[in-house]
C-alpha positions as CSV (number, residue, x, y, z in Angstrom):
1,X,0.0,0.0,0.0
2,X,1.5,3.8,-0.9
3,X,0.8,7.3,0.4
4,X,1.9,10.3,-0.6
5,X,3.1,13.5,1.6
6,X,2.0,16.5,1.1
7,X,2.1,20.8,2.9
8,X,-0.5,22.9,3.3
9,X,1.3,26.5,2.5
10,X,-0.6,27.9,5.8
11,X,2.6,27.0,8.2
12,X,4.1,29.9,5.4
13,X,1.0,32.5,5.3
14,X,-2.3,31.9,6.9
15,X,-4.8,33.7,5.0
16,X,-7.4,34.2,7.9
17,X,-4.7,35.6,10.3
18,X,-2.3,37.8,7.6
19,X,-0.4,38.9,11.1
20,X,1.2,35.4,10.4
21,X,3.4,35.6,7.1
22,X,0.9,37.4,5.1
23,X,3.9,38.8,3.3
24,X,5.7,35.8,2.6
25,X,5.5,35.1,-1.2
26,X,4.5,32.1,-2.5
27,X,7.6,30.8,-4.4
28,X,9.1,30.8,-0.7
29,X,6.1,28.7,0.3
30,X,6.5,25.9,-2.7
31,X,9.9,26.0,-2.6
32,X,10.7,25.3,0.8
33,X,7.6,22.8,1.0
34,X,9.6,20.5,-2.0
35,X,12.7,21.2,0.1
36,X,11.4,19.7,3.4
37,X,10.4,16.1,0.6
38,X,7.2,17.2,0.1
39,X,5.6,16.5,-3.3
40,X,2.1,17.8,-3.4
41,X,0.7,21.2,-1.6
42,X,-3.0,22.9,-1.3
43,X,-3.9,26.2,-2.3
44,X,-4.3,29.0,-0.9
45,X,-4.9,32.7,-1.0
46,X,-2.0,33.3,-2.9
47,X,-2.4,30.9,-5.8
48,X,-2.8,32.0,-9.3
49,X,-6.9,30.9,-9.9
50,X,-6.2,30.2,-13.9
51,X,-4.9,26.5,-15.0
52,X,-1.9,27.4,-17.2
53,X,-0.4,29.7,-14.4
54,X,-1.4,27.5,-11.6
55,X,0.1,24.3,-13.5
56,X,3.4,26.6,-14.0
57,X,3.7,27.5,-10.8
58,X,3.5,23.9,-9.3
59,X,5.8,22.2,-12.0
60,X,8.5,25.4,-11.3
61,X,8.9,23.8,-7.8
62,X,8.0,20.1,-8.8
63,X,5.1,20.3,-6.8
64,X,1.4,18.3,-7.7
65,X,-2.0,19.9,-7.0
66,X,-3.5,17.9,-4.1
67,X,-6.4,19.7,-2.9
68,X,-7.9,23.3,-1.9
69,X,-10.4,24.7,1.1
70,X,-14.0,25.1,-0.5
71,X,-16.0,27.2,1.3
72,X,-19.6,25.7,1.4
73,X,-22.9,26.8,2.7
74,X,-25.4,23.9,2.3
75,X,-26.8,24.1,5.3
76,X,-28.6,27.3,4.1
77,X,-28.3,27.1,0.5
78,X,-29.9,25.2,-2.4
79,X,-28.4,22.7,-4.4
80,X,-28.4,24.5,-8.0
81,X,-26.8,27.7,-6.2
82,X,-24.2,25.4,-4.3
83,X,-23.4,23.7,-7.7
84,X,-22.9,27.1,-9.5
85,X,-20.5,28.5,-6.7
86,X,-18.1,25.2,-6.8
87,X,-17.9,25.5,-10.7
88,X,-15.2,27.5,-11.3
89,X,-12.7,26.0,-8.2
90,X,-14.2,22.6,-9.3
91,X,-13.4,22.9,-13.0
92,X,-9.4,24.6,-11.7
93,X,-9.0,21.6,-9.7
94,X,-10.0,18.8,-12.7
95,X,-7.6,21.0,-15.3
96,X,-4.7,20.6,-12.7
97,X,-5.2,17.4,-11.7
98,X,-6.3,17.7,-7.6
99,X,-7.1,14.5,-6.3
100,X,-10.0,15.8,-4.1
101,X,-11.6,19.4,-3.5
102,X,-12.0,19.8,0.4
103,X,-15.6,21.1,1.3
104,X,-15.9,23.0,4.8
105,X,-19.2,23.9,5.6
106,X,-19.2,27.8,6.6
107,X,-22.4,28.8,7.0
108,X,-22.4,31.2,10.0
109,X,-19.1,29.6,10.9
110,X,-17.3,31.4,13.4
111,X,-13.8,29.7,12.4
112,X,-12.7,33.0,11.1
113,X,-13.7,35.4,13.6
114,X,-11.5,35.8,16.6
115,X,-14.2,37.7,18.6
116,X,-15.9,34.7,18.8
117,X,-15.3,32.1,21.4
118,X,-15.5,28.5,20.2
119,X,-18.9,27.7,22.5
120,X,-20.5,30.4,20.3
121,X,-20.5,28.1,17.2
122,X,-23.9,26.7,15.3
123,X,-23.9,23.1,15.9
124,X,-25.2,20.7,13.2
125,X,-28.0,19.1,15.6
126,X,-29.5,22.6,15.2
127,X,-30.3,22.1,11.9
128,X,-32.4,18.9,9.4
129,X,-29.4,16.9,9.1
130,X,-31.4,14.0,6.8
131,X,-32.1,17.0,4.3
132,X,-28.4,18.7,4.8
133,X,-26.9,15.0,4.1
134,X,-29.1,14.7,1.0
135,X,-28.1,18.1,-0.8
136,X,-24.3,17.2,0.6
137,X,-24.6,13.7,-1.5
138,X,-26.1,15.2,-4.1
139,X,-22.9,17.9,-4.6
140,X,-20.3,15.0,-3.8
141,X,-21.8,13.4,-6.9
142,X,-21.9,16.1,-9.0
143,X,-18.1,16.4,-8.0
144,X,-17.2,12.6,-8.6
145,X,-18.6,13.2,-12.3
146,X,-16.7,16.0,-12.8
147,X,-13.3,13.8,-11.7
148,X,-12.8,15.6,-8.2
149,X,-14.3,13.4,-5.7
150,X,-15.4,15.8,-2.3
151,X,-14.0,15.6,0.9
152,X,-15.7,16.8,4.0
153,X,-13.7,19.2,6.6
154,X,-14.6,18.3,10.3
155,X,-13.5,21.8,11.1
156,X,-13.2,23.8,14.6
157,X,-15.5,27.1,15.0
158,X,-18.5,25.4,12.2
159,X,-21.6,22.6,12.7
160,X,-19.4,19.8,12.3
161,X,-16.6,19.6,14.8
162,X,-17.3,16.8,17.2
163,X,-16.7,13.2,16.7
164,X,-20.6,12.6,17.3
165,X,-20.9,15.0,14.2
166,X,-18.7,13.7,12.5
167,X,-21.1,10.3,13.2
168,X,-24.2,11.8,12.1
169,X,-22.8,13.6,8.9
170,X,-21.8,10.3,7.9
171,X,-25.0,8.0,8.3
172,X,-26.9,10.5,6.9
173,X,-25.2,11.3,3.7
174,X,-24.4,8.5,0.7
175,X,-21.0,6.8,0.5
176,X,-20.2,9.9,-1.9
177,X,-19.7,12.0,0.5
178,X,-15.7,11.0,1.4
179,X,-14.5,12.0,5.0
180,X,-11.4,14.1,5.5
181,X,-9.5,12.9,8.8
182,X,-7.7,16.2,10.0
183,X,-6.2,14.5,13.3
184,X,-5.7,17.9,15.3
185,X,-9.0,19.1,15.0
186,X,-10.3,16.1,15.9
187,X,-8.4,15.8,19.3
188,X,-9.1,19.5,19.7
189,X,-12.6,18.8,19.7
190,X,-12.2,15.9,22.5
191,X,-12.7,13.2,19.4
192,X,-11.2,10.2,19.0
193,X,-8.8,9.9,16.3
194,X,-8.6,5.7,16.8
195,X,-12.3,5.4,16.9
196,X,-13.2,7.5,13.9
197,X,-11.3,5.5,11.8
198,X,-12.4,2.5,12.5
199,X,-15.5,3.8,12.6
200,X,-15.2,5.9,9.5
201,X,-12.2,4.5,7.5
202,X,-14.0,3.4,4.5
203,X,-15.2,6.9,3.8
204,X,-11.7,8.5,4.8
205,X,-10.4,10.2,1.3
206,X,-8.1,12.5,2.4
207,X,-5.9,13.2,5.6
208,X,-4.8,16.4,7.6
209,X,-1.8,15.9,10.2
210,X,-1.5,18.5,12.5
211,X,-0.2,18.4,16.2
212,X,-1.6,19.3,19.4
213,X,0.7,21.1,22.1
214,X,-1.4,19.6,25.3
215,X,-0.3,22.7,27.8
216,X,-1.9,24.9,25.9
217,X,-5.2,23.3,24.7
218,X,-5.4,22.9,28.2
219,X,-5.3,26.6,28.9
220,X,-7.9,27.0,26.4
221,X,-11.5,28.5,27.6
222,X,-14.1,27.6,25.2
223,X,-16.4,30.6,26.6
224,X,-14.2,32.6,26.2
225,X,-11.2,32.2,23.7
226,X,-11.8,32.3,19.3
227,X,-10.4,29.7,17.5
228,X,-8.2,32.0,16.1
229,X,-6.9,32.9,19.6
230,X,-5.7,29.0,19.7
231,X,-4.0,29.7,16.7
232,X,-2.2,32.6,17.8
233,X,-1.8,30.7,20.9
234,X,0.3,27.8,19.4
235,X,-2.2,25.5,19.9
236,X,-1.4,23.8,16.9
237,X,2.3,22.0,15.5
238,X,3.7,19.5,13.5
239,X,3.8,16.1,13.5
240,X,6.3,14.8,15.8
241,X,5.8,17.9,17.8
242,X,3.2,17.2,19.8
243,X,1.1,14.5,21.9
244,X,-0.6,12.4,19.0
245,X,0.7,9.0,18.4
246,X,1.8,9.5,15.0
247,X,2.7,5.6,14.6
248,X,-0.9,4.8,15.9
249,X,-2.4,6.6,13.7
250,X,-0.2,5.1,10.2
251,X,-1.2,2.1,11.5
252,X,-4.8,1.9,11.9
253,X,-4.7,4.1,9.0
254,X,-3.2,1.5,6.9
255,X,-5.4,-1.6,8.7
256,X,-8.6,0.5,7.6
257,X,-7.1,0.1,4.2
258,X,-6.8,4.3,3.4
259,X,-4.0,4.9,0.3
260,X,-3.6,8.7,-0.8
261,X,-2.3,11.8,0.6
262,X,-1.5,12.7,3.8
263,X,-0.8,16.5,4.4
264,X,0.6,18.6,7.1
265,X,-1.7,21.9,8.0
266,X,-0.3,23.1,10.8
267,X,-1.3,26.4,11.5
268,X,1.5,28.6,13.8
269,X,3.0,31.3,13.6
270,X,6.3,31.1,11.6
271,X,8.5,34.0,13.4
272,X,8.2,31.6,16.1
273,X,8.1,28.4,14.4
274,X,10.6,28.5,11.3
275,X,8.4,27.0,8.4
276,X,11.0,25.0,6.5
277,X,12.5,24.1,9.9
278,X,9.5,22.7,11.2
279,X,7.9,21.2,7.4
280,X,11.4,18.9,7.7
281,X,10.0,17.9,11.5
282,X,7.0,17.0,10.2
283,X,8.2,15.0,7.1
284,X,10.6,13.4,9.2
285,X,7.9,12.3,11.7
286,X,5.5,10.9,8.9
287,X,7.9,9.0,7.0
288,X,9.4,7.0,10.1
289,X,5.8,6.4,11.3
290,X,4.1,5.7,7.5
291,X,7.5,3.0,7.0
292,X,6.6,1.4,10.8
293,X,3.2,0.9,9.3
294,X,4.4,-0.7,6.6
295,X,3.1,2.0,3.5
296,X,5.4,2.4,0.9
297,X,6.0,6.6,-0.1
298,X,5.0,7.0,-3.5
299,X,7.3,9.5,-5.5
């Protein structure tokens, strides 16, 4: 069985918190994301949005497209409306070759606001999940036809953050629907990384790895502290870097079966935590725990 490692560019420049390398360019970003042994990246903010430059950026640094944020609304909107938003990120993301487009649902989220503690957020019980799962399987097919399967973004700060979430998103939407695993929002949210993917790992299509530095989640107040606050906070690090079980997770990733990529989106600030310094951490730490498991790296 192979995986593939990839870097989210927001250990370089976060878009929702420009404070944190909102002037680094992006050559920095790609290039020091290939240097670390990295070979596949998201977008970001700072991506060109046409396919020739896009594609020429990338093969400049030797770099595939793996994936990208999508900012959704289904919750609230209709189906047609949703279909004719994704178009033109779906249609980028076929040209270029992404294996998945990565759908957050952002209706009212408060994942971007930092005056907004993280108890303030909607919760997806608040809403008719049967009808929210069928419009969500019906855009995950329209996706799959259009060669970009959709993965779903458990996410801090929206509806769909807990692990019982994550449960009800998935029983009530058609196998479609593919689950992205992003391990440090996961434990964040006092989920279970080990459960969810034996609960889940049929349905996982793509993998965040982030860290969790346990002295300060611990400090974190839920009434009263943003998600962005956490951020800032340092809340969040590399693999290797932290207190999740890296090996555990390769491992009952690889019993459940899961083959594609596995990216790093570890959100810190990078005056404090030297990107390229810390990309090579995490590479390091995924590569010793992906060969204990017993996956082979695809180039």
């Amino acid at each position: 069985m192979e995986i593939r490692l990839g870097m989210s560019p927001i250990s370089w420049s976060n878009d929702d918190l420009p404070q944190l390398g909102g002037d680094t360019p992006l050559e920095v970003c790609l290039r020091e994301t290939r240097m670390a042994g990295f070979t596949g990246t998201e977008t970001g903010g700072k991506f060109p949005k046409q396919p020739d430059a896009l594609s020429a950026v990338l093969n400049e640094h030797d770099l595939s497209l793996v994936s990208g944020w999508y900012s959704g609304t289904l919750i609230h909107n209709d189906i047609a409306s949703e279909i004719e938003q994704i178009t033109p990120q779906l249609a980028l993301f076929k040209e270029v070759g992404a294996s998945v487009i990565v759908y957050g649902e952002t209706y009212k989220t408060i994942q971007n606001q930092q005056s907004r503690p993280l108890s303030t957020r909607l919760k997806l019980s608040e809403f008719d999940v049967a009808e929210y799962g069928k419009k969500l399987t019906h855009l995950a097919e329209h996706c799959a036809e259009q060669g970009v399967p959709l993965t779903f973004h458990h996410h801090m700060g929206t509806a769909v953050e807990s692990e019982h979430e994550i449960d009800s998103l998935m029983s009530n939407t058609g196998e479609a629907v593919g689950l992205l695993l992003d391990t440090g929002h996961l434990l964040f949210a006092g989920g279970n990384i080990s459960s969810v993917i034996s609960n889940h790992g049929s349905r996982i299509n793509h993998v965040h790895t982030k860290d969790i530095r346990s002295k300060v989640m611990n400090s974190i107040n839920k009434q009263e502290n943003s998600f962005l606050d956490s951020v800032l906070r340092g809340v969040f690090t590399v693999p290797g870097d932290g207190m999740i079980d890296y090996d555990g997770v390769m491992r009952e990733l690889y019993s459940a079966g899961y083959e594609g990529w596995v990216i790093i989106e570890a959100e810190q600030d990078p005056a404090k935590a030297n990107p390229l310094e810390y990309a090579k951490i995490g590479f390091n730490a995924l590569d010793r725990a992906r060969r204990n498991a017993g996956y082979q790296l695809r180039a």
